[in-house]
N, C-alpha and C positions, 0 to 999 in steps of 0.2 A: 260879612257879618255886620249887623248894624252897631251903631254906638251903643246903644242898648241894652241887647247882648253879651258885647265885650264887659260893658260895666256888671252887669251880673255875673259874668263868668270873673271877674275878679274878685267881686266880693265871696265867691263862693270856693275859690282858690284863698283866698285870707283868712276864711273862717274855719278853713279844711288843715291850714297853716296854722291856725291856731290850737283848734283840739288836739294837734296830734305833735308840738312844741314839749318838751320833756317841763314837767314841773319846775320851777326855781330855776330855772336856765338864766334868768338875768341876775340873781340873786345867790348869794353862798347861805347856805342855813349851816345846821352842827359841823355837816359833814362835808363844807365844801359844795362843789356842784352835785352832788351823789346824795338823792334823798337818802333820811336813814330808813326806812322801808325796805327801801333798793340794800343798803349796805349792810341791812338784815340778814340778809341770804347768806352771806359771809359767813353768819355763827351756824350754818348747819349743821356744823361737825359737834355744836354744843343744845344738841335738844337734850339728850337724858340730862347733862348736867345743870343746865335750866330748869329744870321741875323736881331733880330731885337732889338735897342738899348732901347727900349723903354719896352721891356717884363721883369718882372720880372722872374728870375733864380728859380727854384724847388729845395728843399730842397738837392734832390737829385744831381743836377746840384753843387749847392755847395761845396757837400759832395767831389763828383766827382775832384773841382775842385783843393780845400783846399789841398787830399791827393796827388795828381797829382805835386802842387804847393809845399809842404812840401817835398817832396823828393828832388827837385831842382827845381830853378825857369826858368834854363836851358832849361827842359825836357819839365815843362810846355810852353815854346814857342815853344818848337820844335812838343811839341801836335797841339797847337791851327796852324800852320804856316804847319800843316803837311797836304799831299795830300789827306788823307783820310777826315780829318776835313773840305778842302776844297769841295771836292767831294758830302760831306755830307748838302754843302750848307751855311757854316759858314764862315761869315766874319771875316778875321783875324781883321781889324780895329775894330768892335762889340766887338768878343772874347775878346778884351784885357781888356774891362770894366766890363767881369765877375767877376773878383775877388773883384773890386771896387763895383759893384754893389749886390754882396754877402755877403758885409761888412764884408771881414775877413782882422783882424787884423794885422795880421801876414803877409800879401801880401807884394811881391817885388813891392814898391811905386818904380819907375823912372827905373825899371831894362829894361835897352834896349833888344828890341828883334823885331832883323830885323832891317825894317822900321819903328816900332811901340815901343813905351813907352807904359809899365804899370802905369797905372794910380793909 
């Protein structure tokens, strides 16, 4: 193989190295290394009670929300406020009376996020 070559084939090994690098791999955002998009997925157990205020949360949904919430109250709005969440059909305004409506204890009462207070 010529010098030539070789140099092309690394430039296209570095750039193939690049696209396919996870997002914020050098950086922590809300959540740590785990975009919140990615740790969207997490609240599946909470779509009805995302869209609708009146549903009670699933066990599951809590579960979801509590560990989500215990790492940073941060991350948890950058969850429920995240595209994926949206996409999935969840109100951020609903969302935010998950954890209120979970009745966990420990909940960020009055922690701004966004436009929206935790209640």
């Amino acid at each position: 193989m010529s010098m030539r070559s070789l140099l092309v084939l690394a430039l296209v090994v570095a750039a193939a190295a690049c696209l396919a690098a996870p997002r914020g791999a050098h950086g922590a955002g809300e959540c740590g290394k785990t975009p919140a998009d990615k740790m969207a997925l997490k609240l599946a157990p909470c779509a009805s009670a995302g869209q609708d205020p009146k549903s009670v949360p699933s066990s599951g949904c809590c579960t979801a929300v509590h560990t989500i919430g215990k790492q940073s109250p941060k991350c948890l709005c950058a969850v429920m406020l995240s595209d994926t969440a949206k996409s999935a059909g969840i109100k951020p305004e609903v969302a935010m009376s998950i954890p209120k409506r979970c009745n966990l204890v420990d909940r960020p009462v009055g922690y701004k996020c966004g436009a929206y207070t935790l209640p």
